[in-house]
DOMARMAR-527027 format. One record per residue: x, y, z of N, C-alpha, C, O, CB in turn; residue number from 1. Coordinates in steps of 0.02 Angstrom, whole numbers, plus 50000, padded with zeros to 5 digits. Glycine has a CB too. Example, Ala and Ser with C-alpha at 12.3 -4.5 7.8 and 13.67 -1.06 7.14 Angstrom:
BEGIN
(atom (50660, 49716, 50390), (50615, 49775, 50390), (50660, 49835, 50390), (50712, 49834, 50423), (50565, 49776, 50452), 1) (atom (50642, 49888, 50354), (50684, 49947, 50357), (50645, 50002, 50394), (50670, 50057, 50402), (50704, 49970, 50286), 2) 
// end
This chain:
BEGIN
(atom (52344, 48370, 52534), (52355, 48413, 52478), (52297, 48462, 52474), (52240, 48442, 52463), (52362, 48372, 52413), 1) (atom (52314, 48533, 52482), (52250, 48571, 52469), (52245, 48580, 52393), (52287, 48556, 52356), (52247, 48643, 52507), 2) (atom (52191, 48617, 52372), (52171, 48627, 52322), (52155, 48711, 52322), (52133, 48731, 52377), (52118, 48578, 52312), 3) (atom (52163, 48759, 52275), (52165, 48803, 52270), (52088, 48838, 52245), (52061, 48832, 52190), (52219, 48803, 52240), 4) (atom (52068, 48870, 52293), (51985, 48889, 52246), (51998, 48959, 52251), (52023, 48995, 52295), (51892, 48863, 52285), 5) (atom (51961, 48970, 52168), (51913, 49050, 52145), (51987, 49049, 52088), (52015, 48997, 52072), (51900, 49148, 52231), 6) (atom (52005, 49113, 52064), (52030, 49141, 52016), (52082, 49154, 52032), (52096, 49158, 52092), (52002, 49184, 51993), 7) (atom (52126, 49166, 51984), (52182, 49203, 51998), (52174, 49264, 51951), (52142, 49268, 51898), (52248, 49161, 51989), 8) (atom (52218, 49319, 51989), (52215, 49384, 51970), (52215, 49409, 51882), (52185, 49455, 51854), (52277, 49411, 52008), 9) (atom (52266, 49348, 51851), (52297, 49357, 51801), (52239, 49326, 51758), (52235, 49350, 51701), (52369, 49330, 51800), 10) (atom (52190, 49275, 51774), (52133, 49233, 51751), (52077, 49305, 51747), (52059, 49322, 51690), (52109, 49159, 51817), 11) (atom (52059, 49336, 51793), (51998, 49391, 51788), (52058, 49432, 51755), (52034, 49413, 51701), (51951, 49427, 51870), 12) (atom (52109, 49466, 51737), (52100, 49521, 51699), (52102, 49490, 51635), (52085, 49524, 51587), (52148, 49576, 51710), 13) (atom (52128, 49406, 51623), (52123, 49397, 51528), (52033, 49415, 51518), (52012, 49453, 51476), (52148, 49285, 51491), 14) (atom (51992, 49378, 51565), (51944, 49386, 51554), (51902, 49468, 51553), (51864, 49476, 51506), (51929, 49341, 51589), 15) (atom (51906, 49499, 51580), (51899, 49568, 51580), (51911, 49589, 51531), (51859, 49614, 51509), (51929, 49599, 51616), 16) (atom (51974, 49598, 51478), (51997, 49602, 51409), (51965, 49593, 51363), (51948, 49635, 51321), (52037, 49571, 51395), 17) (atom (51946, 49514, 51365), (51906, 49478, 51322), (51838, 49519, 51330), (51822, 49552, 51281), (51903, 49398, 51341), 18) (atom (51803, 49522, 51377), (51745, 49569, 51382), (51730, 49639, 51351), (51681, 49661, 51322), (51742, 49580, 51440), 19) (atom (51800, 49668, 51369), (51816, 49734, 51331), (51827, 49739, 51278), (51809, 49793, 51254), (51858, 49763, 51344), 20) (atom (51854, 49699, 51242), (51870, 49703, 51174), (51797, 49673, 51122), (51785, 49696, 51066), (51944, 49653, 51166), 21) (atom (51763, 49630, 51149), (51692, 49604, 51125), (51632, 49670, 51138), (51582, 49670, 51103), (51669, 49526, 51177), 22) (atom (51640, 49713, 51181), (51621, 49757, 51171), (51624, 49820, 51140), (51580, 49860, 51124), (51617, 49755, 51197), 23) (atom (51684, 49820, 51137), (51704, 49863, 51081), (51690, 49872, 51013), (51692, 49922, 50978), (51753, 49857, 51076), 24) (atom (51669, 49787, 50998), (51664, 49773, 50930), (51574, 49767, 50929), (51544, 49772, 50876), (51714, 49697, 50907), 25) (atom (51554, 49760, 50966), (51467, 49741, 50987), (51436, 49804, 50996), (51377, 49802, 50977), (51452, 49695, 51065), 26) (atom (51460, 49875, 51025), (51408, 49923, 51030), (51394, 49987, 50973), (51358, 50037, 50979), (51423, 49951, 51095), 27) (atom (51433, 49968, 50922), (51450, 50015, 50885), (51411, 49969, 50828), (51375, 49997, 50787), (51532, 50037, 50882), 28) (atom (51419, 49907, 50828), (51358, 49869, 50777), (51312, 49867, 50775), (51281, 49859, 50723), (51348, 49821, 50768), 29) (atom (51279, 49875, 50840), (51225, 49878, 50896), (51189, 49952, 50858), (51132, 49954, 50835), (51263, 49886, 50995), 30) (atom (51215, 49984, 50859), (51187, 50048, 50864), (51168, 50087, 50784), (51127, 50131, 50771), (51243, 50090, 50907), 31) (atom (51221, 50047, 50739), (51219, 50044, 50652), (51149, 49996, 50663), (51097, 50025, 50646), (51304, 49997, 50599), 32) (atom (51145, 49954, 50679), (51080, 49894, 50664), (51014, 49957, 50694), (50975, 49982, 50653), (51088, 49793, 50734), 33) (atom (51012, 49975, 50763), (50944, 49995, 50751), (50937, 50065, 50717), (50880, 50083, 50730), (50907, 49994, 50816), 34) (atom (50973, 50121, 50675), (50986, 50171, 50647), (50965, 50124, 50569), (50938, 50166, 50533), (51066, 50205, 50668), 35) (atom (50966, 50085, 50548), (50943, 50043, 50496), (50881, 50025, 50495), (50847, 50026, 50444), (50974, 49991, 50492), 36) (atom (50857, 50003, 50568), (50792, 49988, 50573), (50741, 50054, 50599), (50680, 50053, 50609), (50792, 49928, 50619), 37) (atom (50781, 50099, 50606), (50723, 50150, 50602), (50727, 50183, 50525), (50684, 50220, 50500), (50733, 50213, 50666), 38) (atom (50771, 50167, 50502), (50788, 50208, 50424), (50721, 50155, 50385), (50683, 50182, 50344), (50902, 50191, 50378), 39) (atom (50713, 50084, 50403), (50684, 50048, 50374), (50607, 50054, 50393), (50564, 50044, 50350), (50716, 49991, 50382), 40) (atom (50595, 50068, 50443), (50498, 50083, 50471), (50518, 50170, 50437), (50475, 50192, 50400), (50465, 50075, 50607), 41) (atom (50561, 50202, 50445), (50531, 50262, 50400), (50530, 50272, 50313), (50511, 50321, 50279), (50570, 50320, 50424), 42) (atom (50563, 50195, 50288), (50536, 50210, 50226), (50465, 50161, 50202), (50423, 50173, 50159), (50599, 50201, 50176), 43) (atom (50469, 50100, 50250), (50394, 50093, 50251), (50331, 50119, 50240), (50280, 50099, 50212), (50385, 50087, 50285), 44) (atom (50351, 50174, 50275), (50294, 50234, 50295), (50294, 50260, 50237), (50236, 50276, 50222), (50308, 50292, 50353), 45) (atom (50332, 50272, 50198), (50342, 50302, 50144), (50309, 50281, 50080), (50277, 50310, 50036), (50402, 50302, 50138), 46) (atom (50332, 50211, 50091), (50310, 50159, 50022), (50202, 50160, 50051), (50153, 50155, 50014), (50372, 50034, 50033), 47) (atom (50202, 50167, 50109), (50147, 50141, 50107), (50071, 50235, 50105), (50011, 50240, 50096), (50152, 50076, 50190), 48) (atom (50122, 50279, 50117), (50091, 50349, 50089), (50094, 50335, 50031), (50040, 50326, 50004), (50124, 50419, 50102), 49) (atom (50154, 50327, 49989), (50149, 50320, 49894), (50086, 50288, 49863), (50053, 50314, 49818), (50212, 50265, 49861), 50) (atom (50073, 50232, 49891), (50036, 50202, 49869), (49971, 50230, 49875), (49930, 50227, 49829), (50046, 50151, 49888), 51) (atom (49958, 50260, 49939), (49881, 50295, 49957), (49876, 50362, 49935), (49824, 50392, 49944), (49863, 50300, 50036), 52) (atom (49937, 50395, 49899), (49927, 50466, 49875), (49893, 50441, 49784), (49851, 50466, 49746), (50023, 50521, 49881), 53) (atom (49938, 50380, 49780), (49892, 50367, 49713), (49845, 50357, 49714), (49816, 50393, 49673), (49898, 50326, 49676), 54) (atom (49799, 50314, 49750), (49742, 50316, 49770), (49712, 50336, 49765), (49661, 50312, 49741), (49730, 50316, 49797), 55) (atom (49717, 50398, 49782), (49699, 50467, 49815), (49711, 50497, 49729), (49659, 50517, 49703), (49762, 50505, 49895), 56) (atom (49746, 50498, 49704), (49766, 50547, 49631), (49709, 50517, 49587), (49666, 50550, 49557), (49858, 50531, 49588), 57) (atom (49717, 50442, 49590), (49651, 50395, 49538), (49586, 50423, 49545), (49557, 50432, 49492), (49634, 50308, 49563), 58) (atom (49547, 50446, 49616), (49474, 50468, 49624), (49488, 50542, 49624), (49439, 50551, 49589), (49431, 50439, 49695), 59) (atom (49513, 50608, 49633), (49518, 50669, 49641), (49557, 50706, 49627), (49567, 50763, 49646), (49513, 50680, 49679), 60) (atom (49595, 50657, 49574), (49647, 50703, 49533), (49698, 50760, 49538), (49720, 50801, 49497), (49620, 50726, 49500), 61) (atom (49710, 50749, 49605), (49736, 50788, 49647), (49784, 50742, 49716), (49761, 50692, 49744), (49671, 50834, 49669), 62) (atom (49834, 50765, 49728), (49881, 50755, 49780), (49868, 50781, 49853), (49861, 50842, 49860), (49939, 50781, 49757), 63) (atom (49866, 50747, 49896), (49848, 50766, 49977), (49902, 50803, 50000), (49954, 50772, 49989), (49838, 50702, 50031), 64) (atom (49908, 50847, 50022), (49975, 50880, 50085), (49952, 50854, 50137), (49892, 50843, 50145), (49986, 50970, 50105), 65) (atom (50014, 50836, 50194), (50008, 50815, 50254), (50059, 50859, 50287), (50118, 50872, 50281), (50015, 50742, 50260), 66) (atom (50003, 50877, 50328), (50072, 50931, 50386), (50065, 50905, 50445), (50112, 50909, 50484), (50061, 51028, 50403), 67) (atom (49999, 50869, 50465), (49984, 50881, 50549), (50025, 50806, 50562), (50004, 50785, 50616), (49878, 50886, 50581), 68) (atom (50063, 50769, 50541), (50123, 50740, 50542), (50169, 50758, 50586), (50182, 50725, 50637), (50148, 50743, 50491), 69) (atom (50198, 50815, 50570), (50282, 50837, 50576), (50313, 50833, 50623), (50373, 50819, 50616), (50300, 50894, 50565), 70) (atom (50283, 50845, 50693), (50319, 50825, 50744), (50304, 50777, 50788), (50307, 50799, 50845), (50329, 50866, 50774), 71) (atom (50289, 50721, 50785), (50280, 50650, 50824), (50324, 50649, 50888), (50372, 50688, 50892), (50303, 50583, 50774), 72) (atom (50313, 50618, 50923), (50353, 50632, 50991), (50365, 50567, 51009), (50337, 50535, 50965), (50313, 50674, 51051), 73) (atom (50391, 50526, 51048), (50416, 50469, 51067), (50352, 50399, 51088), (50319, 50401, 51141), (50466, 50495, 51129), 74) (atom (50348, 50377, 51066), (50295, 50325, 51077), (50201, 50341, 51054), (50155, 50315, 51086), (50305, 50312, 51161), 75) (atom (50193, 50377, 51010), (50144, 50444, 50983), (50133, 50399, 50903), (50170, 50375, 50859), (50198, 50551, 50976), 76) (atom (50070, 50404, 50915), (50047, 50370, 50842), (50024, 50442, 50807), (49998, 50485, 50843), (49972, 50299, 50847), 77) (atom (50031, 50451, 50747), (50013, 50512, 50705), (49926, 50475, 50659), (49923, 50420, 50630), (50101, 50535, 50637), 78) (atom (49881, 50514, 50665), (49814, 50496, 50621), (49812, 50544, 50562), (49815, 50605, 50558), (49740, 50504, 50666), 79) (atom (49805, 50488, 50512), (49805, 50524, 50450), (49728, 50485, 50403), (49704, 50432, 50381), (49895, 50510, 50408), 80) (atom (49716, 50566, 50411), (49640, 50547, 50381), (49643, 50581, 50304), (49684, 50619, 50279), (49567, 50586, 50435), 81) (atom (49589, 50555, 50281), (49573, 50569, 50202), (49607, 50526, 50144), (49581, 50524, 50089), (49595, 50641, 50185), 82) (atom (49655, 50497, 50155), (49697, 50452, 50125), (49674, 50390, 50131), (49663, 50365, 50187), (49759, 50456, 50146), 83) (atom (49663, 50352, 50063), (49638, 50266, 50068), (49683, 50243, 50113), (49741, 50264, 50115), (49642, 50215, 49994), 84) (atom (49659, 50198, 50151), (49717, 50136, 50144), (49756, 50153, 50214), (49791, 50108, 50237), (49779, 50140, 50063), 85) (atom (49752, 50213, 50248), (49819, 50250, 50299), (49769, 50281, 50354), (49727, 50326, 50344), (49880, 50327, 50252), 86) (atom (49780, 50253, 50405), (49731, 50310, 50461), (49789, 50328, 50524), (49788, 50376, 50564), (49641, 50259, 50507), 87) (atom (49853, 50259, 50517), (49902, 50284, 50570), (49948, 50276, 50570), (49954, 50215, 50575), (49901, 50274, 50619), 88) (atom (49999, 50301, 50567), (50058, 50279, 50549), (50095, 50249, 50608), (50070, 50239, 50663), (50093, 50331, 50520), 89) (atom (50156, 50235, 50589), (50189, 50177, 50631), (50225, 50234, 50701), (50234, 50295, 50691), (50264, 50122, 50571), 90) (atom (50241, 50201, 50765), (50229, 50234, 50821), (50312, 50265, 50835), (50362, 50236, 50856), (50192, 50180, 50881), 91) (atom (50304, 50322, 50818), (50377, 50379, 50816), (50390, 50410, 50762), (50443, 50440, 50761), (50447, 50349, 50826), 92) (atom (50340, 50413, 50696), (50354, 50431, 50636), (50353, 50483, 50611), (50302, 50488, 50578), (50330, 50408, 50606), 93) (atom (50394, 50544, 50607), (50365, 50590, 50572), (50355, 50599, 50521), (50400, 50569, 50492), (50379, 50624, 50578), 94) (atom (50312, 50631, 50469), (50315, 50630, 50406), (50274, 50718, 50378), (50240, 50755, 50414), (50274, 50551, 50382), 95) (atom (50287, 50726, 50328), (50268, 50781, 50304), (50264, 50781, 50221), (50314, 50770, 50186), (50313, 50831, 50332), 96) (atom (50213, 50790, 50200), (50199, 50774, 50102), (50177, 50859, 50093), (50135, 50888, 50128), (50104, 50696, 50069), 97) (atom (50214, 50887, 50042), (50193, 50912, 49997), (50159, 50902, 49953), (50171, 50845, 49932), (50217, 50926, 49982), 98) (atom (50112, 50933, 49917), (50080, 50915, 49851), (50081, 50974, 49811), (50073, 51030, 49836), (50008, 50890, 49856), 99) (atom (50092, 50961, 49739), (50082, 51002, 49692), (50023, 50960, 49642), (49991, 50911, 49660), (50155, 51019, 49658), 100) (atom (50016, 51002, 49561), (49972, 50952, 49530), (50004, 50891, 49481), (49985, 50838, 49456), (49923, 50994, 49489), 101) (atom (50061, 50928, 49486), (50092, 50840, 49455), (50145, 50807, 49501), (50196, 50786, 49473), (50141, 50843, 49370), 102) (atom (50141, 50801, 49555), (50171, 50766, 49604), (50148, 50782, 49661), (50101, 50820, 49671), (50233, 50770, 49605), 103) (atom (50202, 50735, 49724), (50201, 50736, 49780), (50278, 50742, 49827), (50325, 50718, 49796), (50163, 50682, 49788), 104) (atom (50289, 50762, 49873), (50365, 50766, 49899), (50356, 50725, 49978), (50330, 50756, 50025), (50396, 50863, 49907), 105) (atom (50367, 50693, 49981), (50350, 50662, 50055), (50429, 50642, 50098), (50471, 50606, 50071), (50295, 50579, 50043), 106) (atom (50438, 50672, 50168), (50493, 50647, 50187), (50455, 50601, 50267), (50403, 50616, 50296), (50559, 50718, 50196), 107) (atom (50497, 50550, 50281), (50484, 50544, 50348), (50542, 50526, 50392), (50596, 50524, 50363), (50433, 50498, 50355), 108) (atom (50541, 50514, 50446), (50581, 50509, 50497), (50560, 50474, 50549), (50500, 50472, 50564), (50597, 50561, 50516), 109) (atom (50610, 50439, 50587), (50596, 50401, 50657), (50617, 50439, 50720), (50678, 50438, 50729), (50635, 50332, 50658), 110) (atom (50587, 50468, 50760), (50596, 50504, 50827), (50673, 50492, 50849), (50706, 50541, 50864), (50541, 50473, 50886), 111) (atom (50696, 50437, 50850), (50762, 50442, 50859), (50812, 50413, 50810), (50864, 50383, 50822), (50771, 50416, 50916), 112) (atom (50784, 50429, 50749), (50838, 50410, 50672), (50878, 50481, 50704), (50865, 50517, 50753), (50790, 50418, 50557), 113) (atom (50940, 50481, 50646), (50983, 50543, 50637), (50943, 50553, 50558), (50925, 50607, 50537), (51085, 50529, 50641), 114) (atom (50937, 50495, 50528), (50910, 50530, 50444), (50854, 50544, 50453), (50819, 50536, 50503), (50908, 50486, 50373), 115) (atom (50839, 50575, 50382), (50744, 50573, 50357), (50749, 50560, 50285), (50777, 50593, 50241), (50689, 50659, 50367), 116) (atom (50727, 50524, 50283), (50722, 50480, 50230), (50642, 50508, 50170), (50583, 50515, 50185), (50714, 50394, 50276), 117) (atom (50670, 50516, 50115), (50634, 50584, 50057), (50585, 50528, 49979), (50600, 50478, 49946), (50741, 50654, 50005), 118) (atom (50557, 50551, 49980), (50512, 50514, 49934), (50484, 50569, 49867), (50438, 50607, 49881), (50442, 50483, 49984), 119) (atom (50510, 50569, 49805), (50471, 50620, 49773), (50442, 50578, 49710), (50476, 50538, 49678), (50517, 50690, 49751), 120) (atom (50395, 50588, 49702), (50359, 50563, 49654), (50385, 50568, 49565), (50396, 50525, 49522), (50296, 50600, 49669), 121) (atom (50388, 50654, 49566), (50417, 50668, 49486), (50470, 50645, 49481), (50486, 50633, 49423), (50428, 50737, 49460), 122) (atom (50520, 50627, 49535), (50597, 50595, 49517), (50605, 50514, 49511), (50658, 50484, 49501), (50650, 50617, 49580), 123) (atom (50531, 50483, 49521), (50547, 50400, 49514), (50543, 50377, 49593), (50564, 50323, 49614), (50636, 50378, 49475), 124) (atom (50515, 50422, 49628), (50496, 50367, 49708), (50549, 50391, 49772), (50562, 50446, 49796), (50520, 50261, 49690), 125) (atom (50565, 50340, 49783), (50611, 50327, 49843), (50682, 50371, 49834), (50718, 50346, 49791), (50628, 50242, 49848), 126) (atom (50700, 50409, 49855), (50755, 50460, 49846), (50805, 50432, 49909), (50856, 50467, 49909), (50724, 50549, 49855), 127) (atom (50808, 50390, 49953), (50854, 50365, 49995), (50852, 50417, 50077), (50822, 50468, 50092), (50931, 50368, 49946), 128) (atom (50893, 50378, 50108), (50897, 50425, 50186), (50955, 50454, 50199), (51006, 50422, 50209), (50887, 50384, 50253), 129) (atom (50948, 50539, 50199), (51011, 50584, 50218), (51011, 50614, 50281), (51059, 50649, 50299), (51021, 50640, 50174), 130) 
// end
C-alpha cells in the first residue's frame, strides 16, 4: 500500500486564501496602529514643551518661540535649548511654538505621521491631531 506524500493542489490554494484574507485584515491595522503611535510620541512632545514653556513663563514672564525645530529629518534628534526640563526631543519630531504675551501655539509632528498634532495654550491645551 503506498502512501501519498506533500499536498494536494486543492490543500495549498485553501491555504493560500486563508493567508490572503488574514492579510487583508492585518495590514491595514498594522498601519492605523503605528499612525497612532506616532500621533502619540508627537503629542508627548507636546505635553512635555507645555510643561517647560510654563516653566519658562514662572521665571521670565514671557513665552519661548521655537523655530529651529521645523524640519527634523528621519532618525535626527532636534536640541532645544533655553527651556527647563527639554534639551531633545524625541527622534523624528518636528515641532514649531509660537509665542505671544499671553500664550503659546505649539504644533508637532512625526517624520512619517500624515497628522500634526496642535497645542494652544489660550484654548485649554491639547487641540488634537489633523
Amino acid at each position: 500500500m503506498r502512501y501519498p506524500r506533500g499536498f494536494t493542489i486543492v490543500e495549498l490554494t485553501v491555504v493560500l486564501a486563508i493567508f490572503g484574507i488574514l492579510a487583508a485584515i492585518a495590514i491595514p491595522q498594522y498601519s492605523s496602529y503605528r499612525e497612532r503611535a506616532y500621533s502619540a510620541a508627537a503629542i508627548g512632545e507636546l505635553r512635555n514643551i507645555a510643561a517647560a514653556q510654563e516653566s519658562f513663563f514662572a521665571t521670565n514672564q514671557a513665552y519661548r518661540p521655537i523655530a529651529e525645530c521645523s524640519k527634523v529629518e528621519s532618525g535626527t534628534r532636534c536640541s532645544v535649548s533655553g527651556l527647563p526640563g527639554v534639551t531633545q526631543l524625541g527622534k523624528g519630531i518636528s515641532l514649531t511654538v509660537t509665542a505671544s504675551q499671553t500664550g503659546f501655539v505649539a504644533q508637532a509632528k512625526h517624520y512619517r505621521a500624515a497628522k500634526t498634532c496642535s497645542w494652544d495654550s489660550t484654548k485649554g491645551g491639547l487641540l488634537g491631531c489633523s
